[in-house]
N, C-alpha and C positions, 0 to 999 in steps of 0.2 A: 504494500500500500504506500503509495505517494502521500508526504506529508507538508503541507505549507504551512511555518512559522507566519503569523500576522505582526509586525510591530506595531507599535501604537501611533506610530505618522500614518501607517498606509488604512489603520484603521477606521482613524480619523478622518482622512482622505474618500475613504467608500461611505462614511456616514456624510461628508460634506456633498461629493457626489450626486448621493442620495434625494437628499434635501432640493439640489442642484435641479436633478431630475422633476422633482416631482415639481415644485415650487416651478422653476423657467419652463422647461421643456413641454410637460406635462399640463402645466398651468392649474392643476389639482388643488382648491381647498377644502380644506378638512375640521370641522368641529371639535374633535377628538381622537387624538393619540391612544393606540394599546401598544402597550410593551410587553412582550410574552418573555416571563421572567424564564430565566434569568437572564438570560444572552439579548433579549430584546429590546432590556431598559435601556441599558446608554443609549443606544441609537433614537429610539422614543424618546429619553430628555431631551435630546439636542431637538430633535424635531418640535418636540412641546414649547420649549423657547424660545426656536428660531419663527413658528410660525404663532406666538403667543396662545395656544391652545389647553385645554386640561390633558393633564397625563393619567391614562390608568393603568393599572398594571394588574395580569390575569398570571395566577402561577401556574405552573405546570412540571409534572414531571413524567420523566421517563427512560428514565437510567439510575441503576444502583451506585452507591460510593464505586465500584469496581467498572463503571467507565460502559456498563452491560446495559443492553437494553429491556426493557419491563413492560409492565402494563403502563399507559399512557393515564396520569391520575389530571384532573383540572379542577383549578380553583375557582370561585366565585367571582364575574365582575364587581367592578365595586361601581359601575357608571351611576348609579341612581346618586352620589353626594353633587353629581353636578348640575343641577338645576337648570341650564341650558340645552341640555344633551336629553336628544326625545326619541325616537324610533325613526323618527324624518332624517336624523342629523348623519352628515358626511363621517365615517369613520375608517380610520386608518390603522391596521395591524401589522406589528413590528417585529420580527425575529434576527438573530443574527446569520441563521443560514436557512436553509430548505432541503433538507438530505432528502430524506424518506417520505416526506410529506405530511406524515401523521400528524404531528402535533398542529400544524398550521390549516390543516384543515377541520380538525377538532374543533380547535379555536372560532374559527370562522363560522362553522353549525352552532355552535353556542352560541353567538352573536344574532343568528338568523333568528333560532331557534327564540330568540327574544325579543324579536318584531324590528331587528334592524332591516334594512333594506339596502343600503347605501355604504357596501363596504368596500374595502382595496387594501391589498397585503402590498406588504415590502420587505425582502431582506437583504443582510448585507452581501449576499454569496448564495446563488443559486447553484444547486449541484443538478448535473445533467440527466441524474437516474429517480429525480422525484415525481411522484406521482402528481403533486401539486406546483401549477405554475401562478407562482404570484407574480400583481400588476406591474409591480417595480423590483428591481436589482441593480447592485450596482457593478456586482461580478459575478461571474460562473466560475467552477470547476467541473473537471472529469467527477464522475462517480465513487472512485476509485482514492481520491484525497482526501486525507484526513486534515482538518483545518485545525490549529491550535492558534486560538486567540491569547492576546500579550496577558491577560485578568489569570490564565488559568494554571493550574501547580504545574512544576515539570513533574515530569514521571519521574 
């Protein structure tokens, strides 16, 4: 397995990108930011400040201490503290990659399944073998790489 070290410039750089993307190119605004914990929040802050919006953050797991994959467990929105944010409202979910898809599509039926209408993913790194293809990305890999972001322990 091919493995790419992220530093924290180039990191920085696919969440500015990002932002780049959605913001210029794309010309997308959004009500509300999700950041699919854990890997999803930084990116969702910058986006929640850059576009002055609420930040929410949806946990999720699905992998053991041992790095293994599991049952995909999810935590509760927390959207209803924001008194602006309705069923109508533009919403935007955040991860830091897209491997498998699972989670990011979980995520997104949870949202549905809650009378949104108006959603749009984005991650930092789409991988080429995921089931799910979100709106935005600011890179791809092979299927095949292992991505290690600068946050996480070395082995």
């Amino acid at each position: 397995m091919k493995k790419e070290e992220v530093s924290w410039e180039y990191y920085f750089q696919l969440i500015n990108r990002l932002i780049d993307i959605i913001s210029n190119k794309a010309q997308e605004k959004f009500d509300l930011v999700v950041g699919i914990s854990r890997g999803g929040v930084i990116p969702a802050l910058f986006m929640s400040h850059s576009w002055n919006i609420p930040l929410d953050v949806i946990v999720t797991s699905s992998y053991t201490k041992e790095n293994k994959q599991s049952k995909l467990k999810i935590g509760k929105p927390s959207y209803l503290c924001f008194s602006d944010v309705t069923k109508e409202s533009k919403i935007l979910i955040v991860d830091e990659l897209v491997d498998s898809g699972k989670t990011m599509k979980a995520v997104v039926n949870l949202y549905k399944k809650k009378g949104f209408k108006n959603i749009r993913t984005c991650v930092l790194f789409y991988k080429e073998n995921s089931k799910f293809d979100p709106d935005y990305f600011a890179a791809s890999e092979e299927k095949d790489t292992w991505i290690k972001f600068p946050y996480e322990k070395e082995d």
